[in-house]
N, C-alpha and C positions, 0 to 999 in steps of 0.2 A: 204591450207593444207588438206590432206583427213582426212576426219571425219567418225566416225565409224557410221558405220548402222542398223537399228532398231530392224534387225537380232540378233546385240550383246544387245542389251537393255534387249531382254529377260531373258538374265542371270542377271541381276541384279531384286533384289527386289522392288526397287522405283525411285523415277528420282534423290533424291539425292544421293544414292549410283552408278546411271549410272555416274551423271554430276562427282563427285570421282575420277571414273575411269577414266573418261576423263582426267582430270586433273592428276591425279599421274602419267601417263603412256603414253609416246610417241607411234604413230602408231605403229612403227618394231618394240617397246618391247612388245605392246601386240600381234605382230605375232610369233615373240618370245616366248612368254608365252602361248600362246596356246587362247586368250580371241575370236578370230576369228572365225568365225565357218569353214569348211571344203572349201566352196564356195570361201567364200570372199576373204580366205588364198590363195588357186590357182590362184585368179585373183589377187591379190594383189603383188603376185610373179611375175608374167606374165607381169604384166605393169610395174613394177622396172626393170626388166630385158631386157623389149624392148627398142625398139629407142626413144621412146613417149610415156612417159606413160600414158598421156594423165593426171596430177594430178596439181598442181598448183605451179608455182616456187616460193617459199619463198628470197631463197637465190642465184641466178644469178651468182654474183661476187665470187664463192665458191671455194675454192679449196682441195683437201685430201691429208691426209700425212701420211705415212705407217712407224712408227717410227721405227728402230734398233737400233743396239752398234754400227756398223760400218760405216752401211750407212743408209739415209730417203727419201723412194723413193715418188714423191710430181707427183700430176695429176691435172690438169689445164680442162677447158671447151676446147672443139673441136674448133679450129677456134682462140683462143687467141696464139698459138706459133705451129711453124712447128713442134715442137717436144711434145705436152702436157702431157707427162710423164717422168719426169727425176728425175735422182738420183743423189744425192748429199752427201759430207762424213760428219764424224762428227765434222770435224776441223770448230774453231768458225769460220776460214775464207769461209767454205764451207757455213754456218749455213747466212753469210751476203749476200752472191752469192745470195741465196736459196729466202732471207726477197727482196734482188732487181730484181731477177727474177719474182718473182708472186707479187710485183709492177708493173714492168712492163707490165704482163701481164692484167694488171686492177684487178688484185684479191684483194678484199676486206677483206675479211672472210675465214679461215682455220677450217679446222676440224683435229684432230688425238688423237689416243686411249692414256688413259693413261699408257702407259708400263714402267711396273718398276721405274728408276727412267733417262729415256735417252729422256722423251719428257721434262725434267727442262730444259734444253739448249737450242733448239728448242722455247720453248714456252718464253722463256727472252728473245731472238732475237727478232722473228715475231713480239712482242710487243712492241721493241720497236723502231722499225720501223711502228706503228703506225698500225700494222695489228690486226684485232677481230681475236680473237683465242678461240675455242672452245673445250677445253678439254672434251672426252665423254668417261664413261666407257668400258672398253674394252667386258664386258658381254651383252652388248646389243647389237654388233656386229658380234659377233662371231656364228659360225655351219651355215652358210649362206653356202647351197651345189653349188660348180664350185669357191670360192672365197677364191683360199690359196694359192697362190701367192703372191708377194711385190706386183707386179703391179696392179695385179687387185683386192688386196685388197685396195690402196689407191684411187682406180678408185670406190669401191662401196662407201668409205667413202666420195669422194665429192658428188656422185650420190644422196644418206640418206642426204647429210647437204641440197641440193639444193633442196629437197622438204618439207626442213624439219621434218624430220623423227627422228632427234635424238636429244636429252634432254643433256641439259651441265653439267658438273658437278661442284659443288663448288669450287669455288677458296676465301680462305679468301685477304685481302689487303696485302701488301710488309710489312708491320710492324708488323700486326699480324705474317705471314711466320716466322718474325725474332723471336718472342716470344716464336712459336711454334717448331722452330729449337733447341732453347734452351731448353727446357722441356721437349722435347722428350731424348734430351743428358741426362740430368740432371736426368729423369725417367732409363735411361739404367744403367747411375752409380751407382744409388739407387740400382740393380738390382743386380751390380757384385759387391758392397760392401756387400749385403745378402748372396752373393755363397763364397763370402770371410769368411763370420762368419761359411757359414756350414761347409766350408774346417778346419774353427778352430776346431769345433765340432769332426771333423771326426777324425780331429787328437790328438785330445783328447783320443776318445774313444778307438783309435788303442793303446793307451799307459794304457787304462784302468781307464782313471780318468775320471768316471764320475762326473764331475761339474754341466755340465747341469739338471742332476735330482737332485740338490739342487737350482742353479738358474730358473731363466726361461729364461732369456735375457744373452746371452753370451755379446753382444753387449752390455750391460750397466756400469754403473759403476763400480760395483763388479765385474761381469766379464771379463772385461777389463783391470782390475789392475792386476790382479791374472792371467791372460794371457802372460799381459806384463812380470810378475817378474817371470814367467815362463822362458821364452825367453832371460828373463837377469840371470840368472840361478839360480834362488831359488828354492830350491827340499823342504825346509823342510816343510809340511805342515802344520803345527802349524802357521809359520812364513805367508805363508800365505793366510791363513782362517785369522788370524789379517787386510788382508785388503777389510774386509767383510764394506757394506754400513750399516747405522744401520740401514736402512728401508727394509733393505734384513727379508725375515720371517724365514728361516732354520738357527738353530741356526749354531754358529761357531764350535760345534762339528759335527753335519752336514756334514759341509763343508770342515773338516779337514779327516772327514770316506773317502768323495767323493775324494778327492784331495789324496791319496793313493792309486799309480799305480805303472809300469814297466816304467824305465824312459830310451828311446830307442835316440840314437842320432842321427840317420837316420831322426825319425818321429819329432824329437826337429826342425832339420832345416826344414821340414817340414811346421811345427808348423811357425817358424821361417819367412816362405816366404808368407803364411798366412796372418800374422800381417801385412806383409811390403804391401800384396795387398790391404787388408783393408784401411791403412793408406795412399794411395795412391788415391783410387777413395774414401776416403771421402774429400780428396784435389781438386779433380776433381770437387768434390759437390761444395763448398766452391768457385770454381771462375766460377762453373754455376751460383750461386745465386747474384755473383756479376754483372754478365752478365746481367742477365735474370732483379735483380732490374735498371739497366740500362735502359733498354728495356721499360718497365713498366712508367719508369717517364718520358720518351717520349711519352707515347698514350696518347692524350688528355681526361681531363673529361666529363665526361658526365653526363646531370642533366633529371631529370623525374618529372614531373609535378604531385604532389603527394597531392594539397593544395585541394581534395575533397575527401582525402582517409583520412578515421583517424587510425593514427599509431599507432601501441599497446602498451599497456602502459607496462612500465618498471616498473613491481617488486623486480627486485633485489635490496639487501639490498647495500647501498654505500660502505661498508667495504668489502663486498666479490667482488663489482664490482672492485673496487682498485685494487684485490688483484688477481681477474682473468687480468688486466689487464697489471699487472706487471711480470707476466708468461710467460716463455722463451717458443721459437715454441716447441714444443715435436716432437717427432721420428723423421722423414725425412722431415720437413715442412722445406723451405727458413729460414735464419738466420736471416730477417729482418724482418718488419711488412709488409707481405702480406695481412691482412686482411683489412688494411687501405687502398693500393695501390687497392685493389681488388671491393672496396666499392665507391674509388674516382672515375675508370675508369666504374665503371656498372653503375653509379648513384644508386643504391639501396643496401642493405643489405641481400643479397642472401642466410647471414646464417641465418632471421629468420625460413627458412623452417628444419624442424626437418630435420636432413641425410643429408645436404650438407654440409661438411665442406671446410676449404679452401682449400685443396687440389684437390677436386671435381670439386670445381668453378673453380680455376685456368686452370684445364684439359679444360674445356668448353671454358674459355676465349682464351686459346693457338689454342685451334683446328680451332674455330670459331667466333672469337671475340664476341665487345660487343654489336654488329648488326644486329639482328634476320629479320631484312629484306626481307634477301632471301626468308622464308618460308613465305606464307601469310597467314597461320591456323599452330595453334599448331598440328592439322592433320597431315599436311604436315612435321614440324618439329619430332612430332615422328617417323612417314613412312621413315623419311629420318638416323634417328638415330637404324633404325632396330628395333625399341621398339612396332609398329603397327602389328596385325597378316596378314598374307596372306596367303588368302584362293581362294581355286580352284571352282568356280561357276558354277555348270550346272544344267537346269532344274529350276533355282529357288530355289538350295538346295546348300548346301555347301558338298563337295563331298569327302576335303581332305584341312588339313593345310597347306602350301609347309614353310619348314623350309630355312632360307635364309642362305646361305652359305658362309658369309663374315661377316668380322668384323666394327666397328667402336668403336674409343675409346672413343668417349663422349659418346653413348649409354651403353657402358662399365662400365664408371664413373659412371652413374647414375642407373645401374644394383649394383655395387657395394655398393652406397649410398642407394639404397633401403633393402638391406640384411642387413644393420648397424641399420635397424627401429626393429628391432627381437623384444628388449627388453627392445623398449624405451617407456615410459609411455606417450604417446600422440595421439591424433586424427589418426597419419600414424602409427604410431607404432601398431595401434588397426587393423587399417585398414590390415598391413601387417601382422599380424597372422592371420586374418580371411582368408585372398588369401593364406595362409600357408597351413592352414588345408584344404581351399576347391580345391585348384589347384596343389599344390606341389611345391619343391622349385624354382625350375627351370622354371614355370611358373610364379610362383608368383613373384620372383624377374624382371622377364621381366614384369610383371604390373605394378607393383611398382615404377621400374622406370622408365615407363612412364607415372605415375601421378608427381612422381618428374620434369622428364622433363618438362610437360606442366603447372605446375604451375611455374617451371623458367620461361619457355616462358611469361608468364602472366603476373608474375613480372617484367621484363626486357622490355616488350612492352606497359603494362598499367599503371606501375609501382603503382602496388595494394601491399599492405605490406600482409601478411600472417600472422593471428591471429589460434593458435593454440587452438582447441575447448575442446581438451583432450579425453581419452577414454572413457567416459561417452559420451559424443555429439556420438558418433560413435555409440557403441553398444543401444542407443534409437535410433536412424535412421536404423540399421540392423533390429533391431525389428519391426521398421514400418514397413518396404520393405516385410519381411519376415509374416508381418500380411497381409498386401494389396493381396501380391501371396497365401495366402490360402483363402482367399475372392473371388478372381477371380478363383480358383478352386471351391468353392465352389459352387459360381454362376451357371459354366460349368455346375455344374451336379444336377441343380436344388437344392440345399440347402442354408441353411443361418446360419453363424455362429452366435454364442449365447455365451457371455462371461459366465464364471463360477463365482457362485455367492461369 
């Protein structure tokens, strides 16, 4: 494979931040990225682009596949078939032509970009006809100048697999997929039963009843009932503010002021088709989480060797433990016990970390199972989760941040689980206003979770349990840190600190 040269070394600061980059970053993404210098880029073009480029075959048995909606035009090596570039449609009979064609041809191994969602069929074939199939981002591919055609973009992607030039991208197992098929549904209906409450809201307030600024949660109990006997036509407000929760805080005069409006019969049915969506994708919900606990007591457990780790001891009192444990899922959580399903399948208890709840975990276990394998440093799993900075190296300086322009949802979840630490009284909770005040939100949440991230990673690979140290352990470790750095100024300039007496 070509290895970069001593020319790039110099943008880095030491050999473990070279050997890094080696490892993060396949050759054409750092030509891509610019990490090459002017020289090497030109020859490195030059030789992909010749007959010979004189680099090292990785991959021989290779072939490319330029995915569409209609058709996938597939490129074979010179000399395995009289025709080595053909197209094929998207009909699954075209798709088995395509897996016994580059059989025949001796192809081992495929490459093609992941577009949209038209290489799923393509890549269930090839596989199971017994072909390596290597799904690669379509961003490390692309702005390649003379390469935008089907054809001869399928011709560069076998060209890139056969010297090994391009990095795969994750694929969880057939069982995870299915978990993650469902959670993603189950996340979307969550989503249009919330556009469902606003449309209640909205039509609310075109009739002039404000409700909302006596409740807070239309969606809950109280507002739910007083929606309903809306819709079944009770005007009188008195009648009811009577079907107020008693753990509602505005009194029933309150809600009798707010529930006095223009009762319009346009915005009733309105009102009307509202409720009936709601009640609709929460039925949706209801046989995703039947699905989905299906799904779950199929994945085998898994156990962590935990018998040199000592696990933290449990203070809670036995009556409040009962009494947390007798507590129905709140807001949009599964109707069952996912906490147990979520603990048996990870081997470990992922909620002792402050900010990850089960719905955080769940999102990780859907996206990525419970197999942290692929990455081989928590390095690696952040860089891969978007949570790691990249930065633009010249000179030995850092020259510019480059913001990354894609998403990932489990960096999301754990971005999200780190902004839930605001106002929580513990060792991250402290941590996370300190990165508040000195970085900003938006930085700070992207640190934060990726301290969450990597101490999952930790848990889930070392299976080390997480003892919470509290805000005190914190702020006497800022203090040290923050005494050490005016000691080493001090030094710099010939002085010595002198405590006060």
């Amino acid at each position: 494979m070509w290895t970069v040269s001593r020319a790039e070394h110099g943008t880095f600061h030491n050999e473990r931040e070279y050997a890094m980059a080696k490892r993060r970053f396949s050759t054409f993404e750092r030509l891509q990225r610019g990490r090459l210098n002017r020289v090497e880029r030109k020859e490195l073009e030059r030789r992909l682009n010749s007959a010979d480029p004189g680099l090292q075959v990785v991959n021989s048995d290779a072939a490319g596949i330029d995915v569409g909606n209609e058709s996938h035009f597939v490129s074979v090596p010179e000399g395995r078939d009289a025709q080595p570039v053909r197209e094929f449609g998207s009909w699954t009979a075209d798709l088995e032509a395509m897996a016994e064609w580059l059989k025949a041809c001796g192809i081992r191994t495929a490459v093609m970009q992941s577009t949209g969602v038209y290489w799923i069929a393509v890549y269930d074939v090839l596989q199971r006809h017994g072909l390596e199939v290597n799904l690669v981002d379509a961003r490390a591919t692309k702005n390649v100048p003379g390469r935008k055609s089907d054809v001869q973009e399928c011709q560069w992607l076998r060209r890139l697999h056969t010297y090994g030039l391009l990095r795969r991208c994750f694929q969880p197992t057939e069982a995870i997929r299915a978990v993650r098929t469902v959670w993603r549904l189950r996340d979307q209906e969550v989503k249009e039963a919330g556009r469902a409450v606003q449309h209640m809201q909205r039509a609310l307030i075109q009739m002039n009843v404000q409700l909302h600024n006596a409740i807070s949660d239309l969606s809950g109990v109280t507002g739910q009932a007083i929606v309903r006997a809306i819709v079944a036509g009770q005007r009188d407000p008195v009648q009811l503010a009577a079907l107020r929760d008693r753990r509602i805080q505005a009194s029933e005069q309150e809600i009798v002021n707010s529930l006095r409006g223009d009762w319009k019969e346009d915005v009733l049915f309105e009102l009307q088709q509202a409720v009936e969506a709601y009640d609709f994708h929460r039925r949706q919900i209801e046989r995703c989480d039947v699905q989905l606990q299906k799904y779950l007591a199929a994945l085998p457990g898994r156990e962590v060797d935990t018998t040199e780790i000592n696990e933290p001891q449990d203070t809670m009192p036995e009556k409040k433990r009962r009494k947390k444990e007798r507590q129905k899922p709140k807001g949009n959580q599964p109707a069952f016990n996912l906490e147990a399903e979520l603990h048996r399948i990870l081997g470990v208890n992922a909620r002792c970390i402050d900010g990850l709840d089960v719905m955080t975990i769940q999102t990780v276990l859907a996206e990525v199972g419970p197999d942290l394998s692929a990455w081989k440093t928590e390095r690696h799993w952040a860089s891969w989760l978007n949570l790691a900075p990249q930065r633009d190296v010249s000179g030995g300086k850092v020259i510019r941040h480059v913001r990354q322009r894609r998403t990932n949802r489990v960096g999301n979840a754990f971005r999200m689980a780190g902004q839930s630490l605001r106002r929580s009284q513990s060792y991250l909770g402290a941590k996370f206003r300190y990165l508040l005040a000195k970085l900003g939100p938006a930085k700070a949440a992207k640190a934060m979770g990726r301290t969450l991230a990597c101490l999952f990673y930790r848990l889930l690979t070392q299976g080390q349990a997480w003892i919470d140290r509290g805000t005190e352990a914190f702020e006497q470790k800022r203090q040290q840190r923050e005494l050490a750095a005016l000691q080493r100024r001090a030094r710099s300039l010939g002085l010595r600190l002198v405590a006060a007496a």
